[in-house]
N, C-alpha and C positions, 0 to 999 in steps of 0.2 A: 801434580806431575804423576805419570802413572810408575805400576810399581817396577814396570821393563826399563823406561829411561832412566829411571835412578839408578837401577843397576848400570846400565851403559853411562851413566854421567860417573861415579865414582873410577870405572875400569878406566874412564878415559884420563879422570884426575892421577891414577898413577903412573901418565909417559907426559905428563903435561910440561916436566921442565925442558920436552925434545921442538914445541911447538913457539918457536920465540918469534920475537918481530921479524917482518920478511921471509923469514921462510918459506919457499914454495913445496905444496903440499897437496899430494894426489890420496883422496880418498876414495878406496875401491870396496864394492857395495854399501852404497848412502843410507839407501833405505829411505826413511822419511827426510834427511837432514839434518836430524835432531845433533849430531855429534861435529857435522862438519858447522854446524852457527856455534859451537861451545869453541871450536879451534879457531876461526874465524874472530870471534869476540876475542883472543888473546892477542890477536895481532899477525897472524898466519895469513898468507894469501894460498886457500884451497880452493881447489878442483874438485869436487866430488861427481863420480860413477856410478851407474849400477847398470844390471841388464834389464832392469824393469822397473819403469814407473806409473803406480800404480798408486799413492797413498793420498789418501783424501785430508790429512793430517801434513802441513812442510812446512820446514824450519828454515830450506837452505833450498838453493836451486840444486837439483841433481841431475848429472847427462847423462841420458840413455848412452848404452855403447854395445856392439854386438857380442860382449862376453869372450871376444877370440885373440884381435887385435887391440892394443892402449893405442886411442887413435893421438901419441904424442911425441915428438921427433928423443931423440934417444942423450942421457941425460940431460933431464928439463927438470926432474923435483929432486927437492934437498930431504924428504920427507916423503916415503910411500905409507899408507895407512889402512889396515883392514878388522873388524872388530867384526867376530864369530861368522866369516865370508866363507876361509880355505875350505873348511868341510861339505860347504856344497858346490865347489866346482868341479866339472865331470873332467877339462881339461886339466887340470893343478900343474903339470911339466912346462904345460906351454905359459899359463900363467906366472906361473916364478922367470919362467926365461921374460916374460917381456915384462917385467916388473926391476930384475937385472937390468934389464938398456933402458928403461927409462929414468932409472935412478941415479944422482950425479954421482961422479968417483967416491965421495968423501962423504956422499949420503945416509942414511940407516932408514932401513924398511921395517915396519914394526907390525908385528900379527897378534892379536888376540884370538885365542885359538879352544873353543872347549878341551877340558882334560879329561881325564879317564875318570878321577870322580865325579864331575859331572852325570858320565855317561851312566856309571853304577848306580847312584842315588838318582838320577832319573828315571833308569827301570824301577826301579821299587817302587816308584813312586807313582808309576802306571798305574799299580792293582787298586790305590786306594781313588784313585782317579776315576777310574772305570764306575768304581762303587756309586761315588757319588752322583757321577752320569746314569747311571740305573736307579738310583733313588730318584731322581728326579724325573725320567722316566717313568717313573710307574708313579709317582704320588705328585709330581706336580706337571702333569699334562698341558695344561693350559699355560703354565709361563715358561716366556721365553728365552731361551740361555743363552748367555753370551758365549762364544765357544772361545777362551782364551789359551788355549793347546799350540804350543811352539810346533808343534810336530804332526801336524795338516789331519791330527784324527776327528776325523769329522763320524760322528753317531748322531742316527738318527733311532727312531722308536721302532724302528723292524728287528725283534732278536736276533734274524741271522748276520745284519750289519753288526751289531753289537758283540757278536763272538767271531765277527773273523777278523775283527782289531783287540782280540785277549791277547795276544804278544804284543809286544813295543814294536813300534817301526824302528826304522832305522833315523838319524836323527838329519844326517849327508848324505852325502852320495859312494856307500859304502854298503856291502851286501845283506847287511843285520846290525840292528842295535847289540849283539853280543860280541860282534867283530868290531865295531867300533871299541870296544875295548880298551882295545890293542891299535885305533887307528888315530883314536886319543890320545895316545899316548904320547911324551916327552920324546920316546926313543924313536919313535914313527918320525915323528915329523924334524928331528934335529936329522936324522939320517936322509932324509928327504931337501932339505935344505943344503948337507953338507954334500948331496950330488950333484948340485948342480953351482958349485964351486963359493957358496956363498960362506960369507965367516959368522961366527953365531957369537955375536959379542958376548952376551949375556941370558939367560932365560930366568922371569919373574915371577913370579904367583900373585893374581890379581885379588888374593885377601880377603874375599867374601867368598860365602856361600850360597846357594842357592841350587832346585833344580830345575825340569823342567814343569808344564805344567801347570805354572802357579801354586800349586797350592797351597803355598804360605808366602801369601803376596804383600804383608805386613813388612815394614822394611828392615827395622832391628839392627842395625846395623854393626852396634857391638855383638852380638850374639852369631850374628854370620862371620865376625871375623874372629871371633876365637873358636866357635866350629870349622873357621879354615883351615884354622892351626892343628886342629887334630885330626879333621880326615880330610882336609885336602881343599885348596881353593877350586874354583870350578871352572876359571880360564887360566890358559900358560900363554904368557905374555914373551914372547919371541924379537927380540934384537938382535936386526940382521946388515950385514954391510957386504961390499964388493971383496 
């Protein structure tokens, strides 16, 4: 298993006592499927969505849908579910609103969400990134790199492509990786949630570490979670209700 779904299989084992038998459960951005056959295997009946499918790699059936409207009559899931989605959608107001009506009265909507260290240990972690890309670059021409980058930086062997990706992109749909900062943030997004009337049950730390990137794609996974402990997990796991 590669070193991404392990990360996504642990985030998911810490909401798993929410996924019980029958439960109906709307997973929004699927992605491959990989998280909606782990809930599924519990005993959950899910729906998983995305706006794009595209992956040559499926775990799970996932429906297209056009990103605006949840094409699903209004409370229908006992369970809405979304693992590192909200930060790239451009609408986020309309999406919480129709995440609200399609969620039953007595329901809980759950977000895993990058944090703010996330965000910070991923810029740092650009420059040595870059580095490597340019060594390889220049000394190993002929082989071919896998481009494993969360963050669509695509370099190729022309210098001026390569220095006008020296800053961090942005990582959402947000105006700078420096503003994401702050867009990461616990205080962002609970103030965001609490506008549009929803109640914030609880907010968790998903307990490992990691950035973006890969570059230490080894799994470790005691060692990521007691660097959670001192600077910080890298998703804020959000429990949310009517």
């Amino acid at each position: 298993m590669s070193y991404k779904l392990l990360i996504r299989e642990h985030e998911l084992n810490k909401v798993k006592k929410y996924f019980t038998t029958n439960k109906k459960v709307l997973e929004i951005g699927g992605g491959n499927g990989h998280q909606a056959s782990i809930i599924k295997s519990w005993g959950s009946e899910i729906i998983s969505i995305d706006v794009e499918i595209n992956h040559n790699e499926k775990y799970f059936e996932v429906k297209k849908y056009d990103g605006i409207n949840l094409p699903f009559s209004n409370d229908s899931f006992d369970i809405i579910y979304s693992s590192n989605v909200l930060e790239h959608v451009k609408d986020l107001d309309l999406l919480i609103r129709e995440t609200k009506r399609v969620i039953k009265p007595k329901g809980v909507i759950i977000h895993l969400i990058p944090s703010s260290s996330w965000r910070f240990w991923t810029i740092l972690a650009h420059y040595p990134y870059l580095i490597i890309r340019l060594f390889n670059m220049i000394f190993v021409k002929e082989k071919k790199i896998k481009n494993e980058n969360i963050e669509n930086l695509k370099l190729t062997s022309k210098p001026v492509n390569f220095i006008s990706k020296f800053f961090p992109q942005p990582h959402g749909e947000f105006s700078s990786a420096i503003t994401e900062l702050f867009y990461f943030s616990k205080f962002y997004w609970k103030k965001k949630f609490l506008s549009h009337d929803l109640k914030i049950e609880k907010i968790e730390d998903n307990e490992i570490f990691y950035t973006g990137y890969h570059l230490l794609k080894y799994h470790f996974k005691k060692i990521r979670f007691i660097m959670s402990k001192i600077i910080g997990g890298s998703c804020n796991i959000f429990f949310l209700r009517k």
